[in-house]
C-alpha positions, 0 to 999 in steps of 0.5 A: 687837587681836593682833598675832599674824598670823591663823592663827599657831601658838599654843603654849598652844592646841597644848598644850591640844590634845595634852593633850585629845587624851591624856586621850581616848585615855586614856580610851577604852584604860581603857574597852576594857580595863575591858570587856575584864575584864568580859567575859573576866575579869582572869586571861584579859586578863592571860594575853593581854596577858602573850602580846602585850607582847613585840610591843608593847614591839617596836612602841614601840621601833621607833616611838621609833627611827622618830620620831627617824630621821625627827625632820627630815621630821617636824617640817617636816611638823608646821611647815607644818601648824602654821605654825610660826615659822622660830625656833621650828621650828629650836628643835624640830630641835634638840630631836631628842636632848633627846627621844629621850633622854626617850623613853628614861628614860620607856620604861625607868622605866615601860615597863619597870617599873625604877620599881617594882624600884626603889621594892621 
């Protein structure tokens, strides 16, 4: 028997989950965009993805300053939902920096291609 009280948060289902999450919405970009090629040929995709990636690199921008303006609202929101522990809710509050900061690294290396300028 648990002592965990029923309904608690559970950190490895959680994780579980967004990971399971990830490689479903993986999955289904590679999909649409394999069908995409197969349909309208590498070059054309290309072409438009080459038209559109200056609005998408706005939206993840904006989304990244939106998640982080709102940190607070945000993670109340997901501790309600969760039932998080007051502890480990403060401990997400305070993690607000630690992820814009990765946010950031993450969008710059991949987003904007620095890894590979770097590694050429």
């Amino acid at each position: 028997m648990s002592s965990r009280p029923e309904g608690a948060f559970d950190a490895r289902r959680a994780r579980r989950r967004l990971l399971r999450l990830g490689a479903v919405l993986f999955g289904l970009v590679a999909a649409a965009i394999l069908v995409l090629i197969e349909i309208y040929g590498y070059a054309a995709v290309r072409d438009g993805w080459d038209r559109i990636a200056p609005a998408v690199t706005a939206v993840k921008w904006g989304g990244m300053i939106a998640l982080i303006w709102q940190w607070r609202p945000f993670i109340h929101w997901v501790a309600q939902r969760q039932r998080l522990s007051t502890a480990y809710r403060n401990y997400l509050l305070a993690m607000r920096w630690r992820v814009a900061s990765a946010l950031v690294v993450l969008e710059i290396l991949f987003g904007q291609n620095l890894l590979a300028h770097l590694l050429n």
